[in-house]
C-alpha positions as CSV (number, residue, x, y, z in Angstrom):
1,X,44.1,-94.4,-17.9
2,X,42.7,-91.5,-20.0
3,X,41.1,-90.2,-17.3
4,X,43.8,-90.1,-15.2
5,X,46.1,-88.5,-17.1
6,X,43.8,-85.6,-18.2
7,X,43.2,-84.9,-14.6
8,X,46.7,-84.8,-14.1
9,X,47.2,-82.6,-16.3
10,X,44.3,-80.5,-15.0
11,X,46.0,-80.6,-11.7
12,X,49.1,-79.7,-12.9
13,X,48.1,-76.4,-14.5
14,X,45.5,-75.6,-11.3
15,X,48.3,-76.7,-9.1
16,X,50.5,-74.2,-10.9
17,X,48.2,-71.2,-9.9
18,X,47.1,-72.5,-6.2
19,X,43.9,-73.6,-6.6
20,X,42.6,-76.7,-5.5
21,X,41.5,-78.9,-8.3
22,X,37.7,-78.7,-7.7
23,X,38.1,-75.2,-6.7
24,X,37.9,-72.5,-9.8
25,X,37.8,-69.9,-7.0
26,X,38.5,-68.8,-3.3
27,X,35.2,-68.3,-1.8
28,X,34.0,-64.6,-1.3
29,X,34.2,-63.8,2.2
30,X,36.1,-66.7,3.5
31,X,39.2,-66.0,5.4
32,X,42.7,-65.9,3.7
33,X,42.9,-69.3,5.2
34,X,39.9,-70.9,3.9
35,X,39.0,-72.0,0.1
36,X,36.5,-73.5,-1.8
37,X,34.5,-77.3,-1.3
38,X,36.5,-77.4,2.3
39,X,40.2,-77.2,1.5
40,X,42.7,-74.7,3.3
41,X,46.0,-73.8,3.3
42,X,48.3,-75.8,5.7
43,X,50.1,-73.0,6.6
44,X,47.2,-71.7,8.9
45,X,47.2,-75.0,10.4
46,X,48.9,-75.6,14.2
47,X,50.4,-79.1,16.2
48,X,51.2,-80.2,12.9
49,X,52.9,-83.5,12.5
50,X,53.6,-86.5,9.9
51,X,51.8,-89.6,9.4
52,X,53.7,-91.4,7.3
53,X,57.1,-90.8,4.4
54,X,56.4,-92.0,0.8
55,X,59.3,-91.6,-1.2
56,X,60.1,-87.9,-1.3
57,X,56.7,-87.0,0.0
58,X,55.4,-87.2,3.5
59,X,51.7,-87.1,4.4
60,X,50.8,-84.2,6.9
61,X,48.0,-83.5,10.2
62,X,47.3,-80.6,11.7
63,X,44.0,-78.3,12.8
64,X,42.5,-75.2,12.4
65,X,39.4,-74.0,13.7
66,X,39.2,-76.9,16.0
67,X,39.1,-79.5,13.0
68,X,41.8,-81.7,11.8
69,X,43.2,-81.8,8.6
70,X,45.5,-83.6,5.8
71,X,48.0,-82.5,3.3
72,X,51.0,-83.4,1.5
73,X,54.8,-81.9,1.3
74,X,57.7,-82.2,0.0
75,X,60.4,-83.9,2.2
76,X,63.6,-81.9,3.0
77,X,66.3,-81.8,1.6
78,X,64.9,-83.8,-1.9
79,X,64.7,-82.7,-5.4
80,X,61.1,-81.7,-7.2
81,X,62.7,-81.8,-10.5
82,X,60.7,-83.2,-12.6
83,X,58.3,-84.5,-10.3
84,X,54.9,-83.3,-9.0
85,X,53.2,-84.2,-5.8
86,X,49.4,-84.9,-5.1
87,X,47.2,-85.6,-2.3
88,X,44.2,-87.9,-3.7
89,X,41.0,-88.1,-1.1
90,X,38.3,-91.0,-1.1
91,X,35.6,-89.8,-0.1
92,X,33.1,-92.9,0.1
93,X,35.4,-95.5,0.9
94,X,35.6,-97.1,-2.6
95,X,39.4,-96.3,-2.7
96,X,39.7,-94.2,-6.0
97,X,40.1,-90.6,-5.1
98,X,37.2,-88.4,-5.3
99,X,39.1,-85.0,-4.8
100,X,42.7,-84.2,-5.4
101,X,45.1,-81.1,-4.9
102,X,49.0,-80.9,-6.5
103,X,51.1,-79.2,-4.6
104,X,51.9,-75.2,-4.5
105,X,54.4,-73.4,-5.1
106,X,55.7,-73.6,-1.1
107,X,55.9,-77.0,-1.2
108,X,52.5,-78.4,0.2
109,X,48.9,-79.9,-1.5
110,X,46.1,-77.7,0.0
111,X,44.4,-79.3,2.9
112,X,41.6,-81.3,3.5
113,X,39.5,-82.3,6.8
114,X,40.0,-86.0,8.0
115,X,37.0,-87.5,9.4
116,X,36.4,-90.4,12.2
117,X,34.5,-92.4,9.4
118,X,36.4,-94.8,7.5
119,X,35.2,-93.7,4.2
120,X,37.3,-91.0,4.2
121,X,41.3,-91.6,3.2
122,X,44.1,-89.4,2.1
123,X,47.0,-91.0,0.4
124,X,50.4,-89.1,-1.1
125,X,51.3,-89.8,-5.0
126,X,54.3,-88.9,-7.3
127,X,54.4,-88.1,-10.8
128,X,57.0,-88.3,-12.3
129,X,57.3,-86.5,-15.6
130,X,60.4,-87.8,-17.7
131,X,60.2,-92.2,-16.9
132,X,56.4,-90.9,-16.8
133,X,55.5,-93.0,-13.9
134,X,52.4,-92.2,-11.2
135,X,53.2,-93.7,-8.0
136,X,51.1,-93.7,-4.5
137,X,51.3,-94.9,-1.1
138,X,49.0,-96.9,0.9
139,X,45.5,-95.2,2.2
140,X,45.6,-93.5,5.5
């Protein structure tokens, strides 16, 4: 439980300055698009759609360069007060993220690339500062 909530909290303040939460910095070189350990911004991405609505959240796809990625946003029309939104990744299939990204300041998490292999799952969580609760939905 610790552990969770001090990475929260490192989220929050990363989140705060748009930098992915295993990212310290942009790459040198990359494009305006592109940022550290694989993660861009979803705003460079095209035939974007939803996968799925959790609560005020909605879990995102789109590509870029050919590859297809996954993000989190806000829902329309419903209030962030107090709340902050995160996009948790497994990476080896355990189901406990291994890379995470809060959302920015427009609304979305960075993104990250999907893969075929099942390892690999994105889910969408809310925390919620003043009940504190940390809800998430189901892997994708």
């Amino acid at each position: 439980m610790f552990k969770r909530i001090l990475t929260i909290a490192l989220v929050l303040v990363l989140g705060t300055v748009g930098v992915p939460a295993t990212s310290w910095a942009a790459e040198i070189g990359a494009s305006a698009c592109e940022y550290a350990n694989g993660w861009i911004d979803p705003g460079c991405a095209t035939g974007n759609s939803t996968v799925f609505e959790y609560w005020e959240g909605e879990l995102r796809i789109g590509y870029y360069n050919g590859k297809q990625y996954g993000w989190g946003r806000w829902r329309a029309g419903y209030p962030q007060q107090f709340k902050q939104l995160y996009l948790e990744v497994d990476l080896d299939g355990d189901r406990h993220y291994d890379d995470i990204s809060a959302v920015m300041s427009n609304g979305y998490t960075w993104g990250y690339p999907t893969s075929p292999d099942r390892k690999r799952a994105f889910r969408i969580c809310l925390w919620e500062h003043i009940t504190p609760r940390y809800t998430c939905s189901g892997w994708w």
